[in-house]
DSSP file (Angstrom, degrees, kcal/mol; ACC not computed):
  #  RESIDUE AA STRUCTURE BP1 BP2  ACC     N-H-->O    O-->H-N    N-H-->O    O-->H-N    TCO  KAPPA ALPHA  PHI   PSI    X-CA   Y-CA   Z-CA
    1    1 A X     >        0   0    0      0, 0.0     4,-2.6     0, 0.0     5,-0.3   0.000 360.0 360.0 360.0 -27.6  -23.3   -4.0   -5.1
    2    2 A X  H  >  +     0   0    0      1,-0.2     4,-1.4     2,-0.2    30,-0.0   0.791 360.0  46.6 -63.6 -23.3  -26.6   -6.0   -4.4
    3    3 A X  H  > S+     0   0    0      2,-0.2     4,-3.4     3,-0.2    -1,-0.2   0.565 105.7  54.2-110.6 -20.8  -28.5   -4.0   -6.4
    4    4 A X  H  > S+     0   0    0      2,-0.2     4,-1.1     3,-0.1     5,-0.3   0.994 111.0  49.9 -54.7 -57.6  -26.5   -3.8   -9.2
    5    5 A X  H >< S+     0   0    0     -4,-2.6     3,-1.2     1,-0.3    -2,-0.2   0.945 111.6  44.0 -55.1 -56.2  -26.5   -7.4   -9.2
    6    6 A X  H >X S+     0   0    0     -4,-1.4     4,-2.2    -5,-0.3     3,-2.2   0.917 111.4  56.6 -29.4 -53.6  -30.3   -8.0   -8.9
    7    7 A X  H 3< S+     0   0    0     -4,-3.4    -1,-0.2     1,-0.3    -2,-0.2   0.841 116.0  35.7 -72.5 -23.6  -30.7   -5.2  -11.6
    8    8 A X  T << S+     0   0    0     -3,-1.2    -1,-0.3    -4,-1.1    -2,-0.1  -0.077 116.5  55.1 -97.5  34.4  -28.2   -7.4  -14.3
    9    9 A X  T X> S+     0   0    0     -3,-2.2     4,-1.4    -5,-0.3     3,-0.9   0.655 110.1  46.5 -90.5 -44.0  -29.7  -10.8  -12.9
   10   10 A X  T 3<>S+     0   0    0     -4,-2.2     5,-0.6     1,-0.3    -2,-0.2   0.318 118.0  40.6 -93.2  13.3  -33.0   -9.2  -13.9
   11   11 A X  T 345S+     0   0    0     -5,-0.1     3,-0.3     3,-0.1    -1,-0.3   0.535 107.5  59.3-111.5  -6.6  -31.7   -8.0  -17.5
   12   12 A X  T <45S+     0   0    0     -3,-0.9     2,-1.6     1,-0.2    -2,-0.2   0.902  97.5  61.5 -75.9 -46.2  -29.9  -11.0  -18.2
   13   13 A X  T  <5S-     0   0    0     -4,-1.4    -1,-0.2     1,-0.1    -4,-0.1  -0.547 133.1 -84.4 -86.5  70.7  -33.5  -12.9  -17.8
   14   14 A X  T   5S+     0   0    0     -2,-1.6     2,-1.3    -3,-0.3    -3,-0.1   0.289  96.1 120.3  55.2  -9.5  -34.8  -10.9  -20.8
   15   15 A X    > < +     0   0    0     -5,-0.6     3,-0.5     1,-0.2    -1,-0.1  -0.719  31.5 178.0 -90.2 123.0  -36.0   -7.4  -18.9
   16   16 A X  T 3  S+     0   0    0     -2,-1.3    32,-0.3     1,-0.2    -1,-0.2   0.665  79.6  38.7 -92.8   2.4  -34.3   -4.6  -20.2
   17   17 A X  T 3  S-     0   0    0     -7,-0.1    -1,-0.2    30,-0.1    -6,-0.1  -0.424  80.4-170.5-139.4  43.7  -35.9   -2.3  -18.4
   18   18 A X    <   -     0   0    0     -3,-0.5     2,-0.3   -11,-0.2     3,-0.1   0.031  16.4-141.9 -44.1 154.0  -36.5   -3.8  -14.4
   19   19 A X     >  -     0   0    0      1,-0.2     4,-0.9    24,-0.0     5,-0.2  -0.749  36.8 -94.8-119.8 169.7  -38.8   -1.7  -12.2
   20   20 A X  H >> S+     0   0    0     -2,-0.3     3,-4.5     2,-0.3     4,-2.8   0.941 124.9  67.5 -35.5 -73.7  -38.0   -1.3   -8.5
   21   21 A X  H >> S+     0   0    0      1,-0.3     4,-1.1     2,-0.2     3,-1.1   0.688  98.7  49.6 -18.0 -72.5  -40.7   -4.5   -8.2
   22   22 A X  H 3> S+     0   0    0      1,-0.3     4,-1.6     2,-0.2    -1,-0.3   0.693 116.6  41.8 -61.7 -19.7  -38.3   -7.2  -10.0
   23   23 A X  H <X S+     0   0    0     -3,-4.5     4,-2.0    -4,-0.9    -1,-0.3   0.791 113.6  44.7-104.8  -2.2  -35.5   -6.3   -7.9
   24   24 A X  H <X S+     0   0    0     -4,-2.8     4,-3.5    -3,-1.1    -2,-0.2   0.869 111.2  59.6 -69.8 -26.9  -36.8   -6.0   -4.7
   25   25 A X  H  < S+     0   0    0     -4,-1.1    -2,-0.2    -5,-0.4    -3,-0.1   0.989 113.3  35.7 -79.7 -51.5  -38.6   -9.3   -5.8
   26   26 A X  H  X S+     0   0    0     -4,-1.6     4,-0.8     1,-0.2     3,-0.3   0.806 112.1  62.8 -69.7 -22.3  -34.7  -11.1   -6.3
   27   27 A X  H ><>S+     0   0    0     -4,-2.0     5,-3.1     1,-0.3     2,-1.4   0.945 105.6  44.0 -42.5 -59.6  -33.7   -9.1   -3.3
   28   28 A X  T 3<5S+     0   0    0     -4,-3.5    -1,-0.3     1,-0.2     5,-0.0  -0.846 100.1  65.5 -71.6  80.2  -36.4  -11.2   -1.3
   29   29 A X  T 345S+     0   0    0     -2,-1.4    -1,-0.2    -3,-0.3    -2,-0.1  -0.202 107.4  42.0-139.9 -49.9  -35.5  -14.4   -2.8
   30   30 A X  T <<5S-     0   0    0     -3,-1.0    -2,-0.2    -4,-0.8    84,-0.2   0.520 122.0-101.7 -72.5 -16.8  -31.8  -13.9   -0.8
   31   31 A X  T   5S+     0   0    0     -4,-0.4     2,-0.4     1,-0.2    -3,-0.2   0.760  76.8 146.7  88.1  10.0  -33.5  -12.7    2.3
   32   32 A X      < -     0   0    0     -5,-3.1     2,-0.6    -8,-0.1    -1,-0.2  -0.739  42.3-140.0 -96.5 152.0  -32.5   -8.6    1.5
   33   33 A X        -     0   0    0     -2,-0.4     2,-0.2    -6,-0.1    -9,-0.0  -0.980  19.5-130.2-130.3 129.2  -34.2   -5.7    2.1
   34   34 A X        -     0   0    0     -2,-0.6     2,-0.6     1,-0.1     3,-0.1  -0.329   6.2-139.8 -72.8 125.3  -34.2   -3.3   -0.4
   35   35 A X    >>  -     0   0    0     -2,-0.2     4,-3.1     1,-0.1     3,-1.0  -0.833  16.0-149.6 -90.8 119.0  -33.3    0.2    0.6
   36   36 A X  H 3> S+     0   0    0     -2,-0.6     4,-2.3     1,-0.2     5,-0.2   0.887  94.8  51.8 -66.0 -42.7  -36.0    2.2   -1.7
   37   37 A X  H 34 S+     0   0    0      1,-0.2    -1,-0.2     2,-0.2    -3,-0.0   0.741 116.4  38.4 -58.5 -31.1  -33.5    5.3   -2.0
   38   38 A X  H <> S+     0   0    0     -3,-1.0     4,-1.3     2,-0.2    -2,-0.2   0.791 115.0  53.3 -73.1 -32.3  -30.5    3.1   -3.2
   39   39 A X  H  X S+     0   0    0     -4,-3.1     4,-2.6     2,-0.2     3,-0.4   0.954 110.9  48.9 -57.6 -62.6  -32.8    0.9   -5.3
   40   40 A X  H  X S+     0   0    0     -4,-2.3     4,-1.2    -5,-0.3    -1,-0.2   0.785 111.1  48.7 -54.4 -34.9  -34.2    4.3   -7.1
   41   41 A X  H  > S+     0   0    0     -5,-0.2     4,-2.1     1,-0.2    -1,-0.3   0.961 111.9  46.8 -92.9 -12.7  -30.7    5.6   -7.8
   42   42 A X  H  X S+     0   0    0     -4,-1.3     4,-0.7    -3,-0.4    -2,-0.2   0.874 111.3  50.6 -90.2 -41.5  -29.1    2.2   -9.4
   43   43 A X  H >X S+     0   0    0     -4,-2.6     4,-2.4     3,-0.2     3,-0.6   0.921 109.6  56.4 -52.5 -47.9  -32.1    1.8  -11.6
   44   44 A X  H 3< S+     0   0    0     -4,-1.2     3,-0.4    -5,-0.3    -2,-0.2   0.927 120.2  28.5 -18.9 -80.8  -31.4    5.8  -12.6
   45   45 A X  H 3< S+     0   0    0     -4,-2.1    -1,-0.3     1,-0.3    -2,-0.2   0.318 124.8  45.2 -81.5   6.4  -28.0    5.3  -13.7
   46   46 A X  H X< S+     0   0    0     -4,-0.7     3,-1.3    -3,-0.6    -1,-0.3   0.704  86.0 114.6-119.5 -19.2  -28.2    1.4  -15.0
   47   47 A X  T 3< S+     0   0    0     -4,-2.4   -30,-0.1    -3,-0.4     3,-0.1  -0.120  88.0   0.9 -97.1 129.6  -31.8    2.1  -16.9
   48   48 A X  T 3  S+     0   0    0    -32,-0.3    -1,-0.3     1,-0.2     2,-0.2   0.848 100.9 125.5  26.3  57.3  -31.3    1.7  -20.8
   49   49 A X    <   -     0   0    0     -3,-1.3    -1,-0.2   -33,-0.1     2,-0.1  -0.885  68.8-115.5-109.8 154.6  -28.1    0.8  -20.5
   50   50 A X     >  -     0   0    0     -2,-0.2     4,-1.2     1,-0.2   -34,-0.0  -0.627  20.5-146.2 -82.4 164.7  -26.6   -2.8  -22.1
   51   51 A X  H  > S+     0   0    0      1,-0.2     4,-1.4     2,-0.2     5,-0.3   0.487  93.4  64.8 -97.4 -12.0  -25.7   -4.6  -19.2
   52   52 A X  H  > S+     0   0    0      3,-0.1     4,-1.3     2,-0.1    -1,-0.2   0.797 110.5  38.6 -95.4  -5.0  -22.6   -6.3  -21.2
   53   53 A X  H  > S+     0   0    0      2,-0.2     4,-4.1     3,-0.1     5,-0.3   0.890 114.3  57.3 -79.9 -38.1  -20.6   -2.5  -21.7
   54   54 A X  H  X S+     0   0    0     -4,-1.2     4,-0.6     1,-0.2     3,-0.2   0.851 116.9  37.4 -44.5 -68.7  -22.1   -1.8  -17.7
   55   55 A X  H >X S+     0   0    0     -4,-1.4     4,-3.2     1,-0.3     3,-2.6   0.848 117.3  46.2 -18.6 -81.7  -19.9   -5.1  -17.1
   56   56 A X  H 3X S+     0   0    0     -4,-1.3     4,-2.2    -5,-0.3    -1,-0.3   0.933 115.1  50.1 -46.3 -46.6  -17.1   -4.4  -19.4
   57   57 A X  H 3< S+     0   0    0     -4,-4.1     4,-0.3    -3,-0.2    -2,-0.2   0.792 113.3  46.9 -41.5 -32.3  -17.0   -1.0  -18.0
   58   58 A X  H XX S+     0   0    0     -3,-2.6     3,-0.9    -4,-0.6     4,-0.7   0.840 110.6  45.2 -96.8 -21.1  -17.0   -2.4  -14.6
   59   59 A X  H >X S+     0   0    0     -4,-3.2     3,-0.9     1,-0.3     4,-0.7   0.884 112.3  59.1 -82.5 -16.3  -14.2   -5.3  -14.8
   60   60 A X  H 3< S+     0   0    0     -4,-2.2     4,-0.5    -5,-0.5    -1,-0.3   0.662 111.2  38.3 -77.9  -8.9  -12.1   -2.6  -16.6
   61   61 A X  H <4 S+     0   0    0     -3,-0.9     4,-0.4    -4,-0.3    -1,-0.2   0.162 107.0  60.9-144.3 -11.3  -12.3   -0.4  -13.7
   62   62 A X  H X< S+     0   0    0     -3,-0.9     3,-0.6    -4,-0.7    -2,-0.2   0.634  95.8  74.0-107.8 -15.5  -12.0   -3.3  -11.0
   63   63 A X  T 3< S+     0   0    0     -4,-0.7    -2,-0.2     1,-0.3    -3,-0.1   0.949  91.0  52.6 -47.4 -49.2   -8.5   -3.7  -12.8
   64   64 A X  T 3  S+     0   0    0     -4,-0.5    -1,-0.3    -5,-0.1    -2,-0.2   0.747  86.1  99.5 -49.3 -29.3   -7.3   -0.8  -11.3
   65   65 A X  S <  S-     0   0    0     -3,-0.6     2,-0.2    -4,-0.4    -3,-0.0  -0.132  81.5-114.3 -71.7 142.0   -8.1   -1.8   -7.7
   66   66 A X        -     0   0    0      4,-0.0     2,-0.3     0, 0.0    -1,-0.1  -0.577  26.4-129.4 -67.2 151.5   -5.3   -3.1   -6.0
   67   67 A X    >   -     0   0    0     -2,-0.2     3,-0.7     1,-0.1    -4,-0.0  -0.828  26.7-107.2 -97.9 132.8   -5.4   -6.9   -5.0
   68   68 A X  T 3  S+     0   0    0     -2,-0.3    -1,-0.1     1,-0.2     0, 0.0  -0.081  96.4  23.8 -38.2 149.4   -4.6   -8.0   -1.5
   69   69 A X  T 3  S+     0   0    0      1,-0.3    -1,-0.2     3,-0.0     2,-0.2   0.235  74.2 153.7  54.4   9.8   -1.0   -9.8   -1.0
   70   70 A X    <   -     0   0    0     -3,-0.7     2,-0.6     1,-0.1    -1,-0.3  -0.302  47.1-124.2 -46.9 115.9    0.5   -8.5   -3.7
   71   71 A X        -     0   0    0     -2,-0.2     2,-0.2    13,-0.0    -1,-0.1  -0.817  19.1-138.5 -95.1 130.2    4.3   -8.4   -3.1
   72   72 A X        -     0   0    0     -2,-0.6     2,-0.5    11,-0.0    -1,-0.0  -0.530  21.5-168.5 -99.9 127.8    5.5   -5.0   -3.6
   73   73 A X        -     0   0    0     -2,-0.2     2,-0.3    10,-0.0     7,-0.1  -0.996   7.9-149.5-134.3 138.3    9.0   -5.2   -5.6
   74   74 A X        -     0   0    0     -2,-0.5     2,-0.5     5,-0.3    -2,-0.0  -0.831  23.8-114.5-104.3 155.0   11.3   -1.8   -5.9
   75   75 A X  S    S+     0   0    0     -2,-0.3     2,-0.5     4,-0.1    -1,-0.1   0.075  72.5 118.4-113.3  52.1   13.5   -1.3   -9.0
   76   76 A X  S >> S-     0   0    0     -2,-0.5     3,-1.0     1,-0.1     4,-0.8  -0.678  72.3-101.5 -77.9 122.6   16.6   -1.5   -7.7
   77   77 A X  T 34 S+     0   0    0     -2,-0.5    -2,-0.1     1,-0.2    -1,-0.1  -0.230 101.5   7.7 -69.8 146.0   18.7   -4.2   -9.0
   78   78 A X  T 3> S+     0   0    0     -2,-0.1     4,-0.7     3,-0.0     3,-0.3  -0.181 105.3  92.7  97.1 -34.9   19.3   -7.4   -7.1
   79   79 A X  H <> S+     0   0    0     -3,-1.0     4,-0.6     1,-0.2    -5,-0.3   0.802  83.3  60.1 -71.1  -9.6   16.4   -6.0   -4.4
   80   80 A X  H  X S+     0   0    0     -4,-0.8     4,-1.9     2,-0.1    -1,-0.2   0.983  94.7  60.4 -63.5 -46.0   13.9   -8.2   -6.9
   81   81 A X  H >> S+     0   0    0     -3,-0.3     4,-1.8     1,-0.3     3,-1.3   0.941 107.4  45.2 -62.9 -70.0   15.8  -11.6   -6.1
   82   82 A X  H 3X S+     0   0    0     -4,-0.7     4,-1.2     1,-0.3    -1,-0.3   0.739 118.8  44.7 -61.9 -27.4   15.1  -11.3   -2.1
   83   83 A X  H 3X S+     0   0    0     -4,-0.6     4,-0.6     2,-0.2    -1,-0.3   0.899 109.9  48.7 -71.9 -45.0   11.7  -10.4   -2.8
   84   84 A X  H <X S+     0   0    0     -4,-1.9     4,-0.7    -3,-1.3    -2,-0.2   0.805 113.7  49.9 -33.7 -49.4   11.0  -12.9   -5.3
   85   85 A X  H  < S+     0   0    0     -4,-1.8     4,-0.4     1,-0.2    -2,-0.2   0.825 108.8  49.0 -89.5 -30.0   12.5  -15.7   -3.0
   86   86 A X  H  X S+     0   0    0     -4,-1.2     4,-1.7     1,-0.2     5,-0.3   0.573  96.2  79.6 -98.5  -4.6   10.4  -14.7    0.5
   87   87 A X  H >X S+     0   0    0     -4,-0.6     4,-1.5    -5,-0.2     3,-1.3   0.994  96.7  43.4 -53.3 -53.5    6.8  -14.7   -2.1
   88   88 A X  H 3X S+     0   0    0     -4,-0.7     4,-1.6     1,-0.4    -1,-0.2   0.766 115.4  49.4 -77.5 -18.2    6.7  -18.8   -1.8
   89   89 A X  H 3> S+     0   0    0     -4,-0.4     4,-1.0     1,-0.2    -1,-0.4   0.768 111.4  42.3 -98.9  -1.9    7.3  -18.8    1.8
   90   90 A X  H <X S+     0   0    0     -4,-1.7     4,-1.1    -3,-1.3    -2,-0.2   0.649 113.7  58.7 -84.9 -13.3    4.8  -16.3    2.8
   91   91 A X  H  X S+     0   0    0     -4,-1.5     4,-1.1    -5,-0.3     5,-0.3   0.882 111.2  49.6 -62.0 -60.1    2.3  -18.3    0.1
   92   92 A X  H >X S+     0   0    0     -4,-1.6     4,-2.3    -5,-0.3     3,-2.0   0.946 104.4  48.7 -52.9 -60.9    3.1  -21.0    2.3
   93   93 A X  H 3X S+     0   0    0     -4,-1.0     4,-2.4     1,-0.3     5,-0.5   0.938 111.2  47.1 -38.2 -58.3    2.6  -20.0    5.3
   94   94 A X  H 3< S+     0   0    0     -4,-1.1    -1,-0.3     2,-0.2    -2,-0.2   0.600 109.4  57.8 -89.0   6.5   -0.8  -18.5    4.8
   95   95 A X  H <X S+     0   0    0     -3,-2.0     4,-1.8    -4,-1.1    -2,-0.2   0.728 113.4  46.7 -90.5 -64.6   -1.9  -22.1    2.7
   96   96 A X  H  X S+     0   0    0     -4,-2.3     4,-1.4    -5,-0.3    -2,-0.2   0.714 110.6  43.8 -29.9 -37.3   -0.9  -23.5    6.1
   97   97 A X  H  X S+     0   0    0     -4,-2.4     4,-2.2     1,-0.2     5,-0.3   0.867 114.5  56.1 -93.1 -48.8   -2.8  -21.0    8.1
   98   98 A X  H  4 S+     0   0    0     -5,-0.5     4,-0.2     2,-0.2    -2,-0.2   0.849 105.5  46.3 -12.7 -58.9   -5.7  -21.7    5.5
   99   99 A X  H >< S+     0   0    0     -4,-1.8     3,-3.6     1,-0.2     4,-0.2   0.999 107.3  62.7 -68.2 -56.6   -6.0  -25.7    6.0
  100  100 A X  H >< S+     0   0    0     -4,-1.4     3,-2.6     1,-0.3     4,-0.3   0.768 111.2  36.9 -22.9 -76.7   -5.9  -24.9    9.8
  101  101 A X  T 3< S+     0   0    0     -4,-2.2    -1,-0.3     1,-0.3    -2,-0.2   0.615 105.5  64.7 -72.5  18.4   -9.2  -23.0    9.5
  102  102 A X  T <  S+     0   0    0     -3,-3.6    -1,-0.3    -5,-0.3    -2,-0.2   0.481  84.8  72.5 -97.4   6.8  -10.8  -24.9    7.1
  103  103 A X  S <  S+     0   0    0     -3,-2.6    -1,-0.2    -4,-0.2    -2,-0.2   0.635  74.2  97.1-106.6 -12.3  -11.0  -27.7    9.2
  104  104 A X  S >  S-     0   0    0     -4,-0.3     3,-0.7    -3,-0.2     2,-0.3  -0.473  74.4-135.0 -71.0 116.6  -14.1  -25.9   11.9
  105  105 A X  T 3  S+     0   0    0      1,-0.2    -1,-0.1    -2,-0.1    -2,-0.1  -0.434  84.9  34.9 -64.7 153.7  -16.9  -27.2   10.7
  106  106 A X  T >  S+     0   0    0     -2,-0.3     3,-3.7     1,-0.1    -1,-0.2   0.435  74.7 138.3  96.4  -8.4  -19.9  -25.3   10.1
  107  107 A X  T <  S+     0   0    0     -3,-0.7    -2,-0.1     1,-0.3    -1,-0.1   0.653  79.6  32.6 -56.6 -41.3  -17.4  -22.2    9.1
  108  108 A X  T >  S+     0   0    0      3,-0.0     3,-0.9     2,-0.0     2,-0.9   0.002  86.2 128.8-115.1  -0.7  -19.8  -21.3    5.9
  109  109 A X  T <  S+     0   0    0     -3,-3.7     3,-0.1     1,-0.2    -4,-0.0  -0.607  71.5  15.6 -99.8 128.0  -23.2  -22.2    7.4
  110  110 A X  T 3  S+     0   0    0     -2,-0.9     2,-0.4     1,-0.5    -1,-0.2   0.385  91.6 117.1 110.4  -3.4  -26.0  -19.3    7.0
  111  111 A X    <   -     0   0    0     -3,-0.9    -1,-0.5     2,-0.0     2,-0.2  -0.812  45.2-162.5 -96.4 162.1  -24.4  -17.0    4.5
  112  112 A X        -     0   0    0     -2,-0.4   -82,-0.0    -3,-0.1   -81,-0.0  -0.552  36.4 -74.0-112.3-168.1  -25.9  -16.4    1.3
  113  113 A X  S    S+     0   0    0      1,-0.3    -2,-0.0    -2,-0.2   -83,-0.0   0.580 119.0  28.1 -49.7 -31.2  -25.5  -15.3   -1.9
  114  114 A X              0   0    0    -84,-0.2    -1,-0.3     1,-0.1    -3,-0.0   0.630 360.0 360.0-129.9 -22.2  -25.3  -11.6   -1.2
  115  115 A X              0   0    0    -85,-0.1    -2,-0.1  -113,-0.0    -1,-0.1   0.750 360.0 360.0 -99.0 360.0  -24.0  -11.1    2.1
């Protein structure tokens, strides 16, 4: 996923065609090191392609993915309502267990961009 992004950072700032250099070069920027074999095959398959279908291609395809915490409802009637009604208190719960950890400082210092 890193190298995709480098390779549509580096077609979005006017190259259509990035060599290995320019994304090892935004790789190093974040503090990655480029793996030459992965680098080599994502340039393959992303090389004179537009980067807004790659994109549309790719959020149409990230639709499918299932989403975490998704409350699962079966379609039986009346078996929606109990399900329906325990979504806002497990919502709660896990905003509660949320604030908790959000209160540790320092919780977000040292990641970047990519990792």
């Amino acid at each position: 996923m890193q190298y995709v992004a480098s390779y549509l950072l580096a077609t979005l700032g006017d190259n259509a065609s990035p060599s290995t250099k320019d994304i090892k070069k935004i790789l190093d920027i974040v503090g990655i090191e480029a793996d030459g074999d992965r680098l080599n095959k994502v340039i393959n398959e992303l090389n004179g392609k537009n980067s807004e279908d790659v994109i549309s291609q790719g959020i149409g395809k990230l639709a499918s993915v299932p989403a975490g915490g998704a409350v699962a409802v079966s379609a039986a009637p009346g078996s929606a309502a109990p399900a329906a009604a325990s979504a806002p208190a497990a919502a709660e719960e896990k905003k509660d267990e949320k604030e908790e950890e959000s209160e540790e400082p320092g919780d977000d210092v040292g990641f970047g961009l990519f990792d």
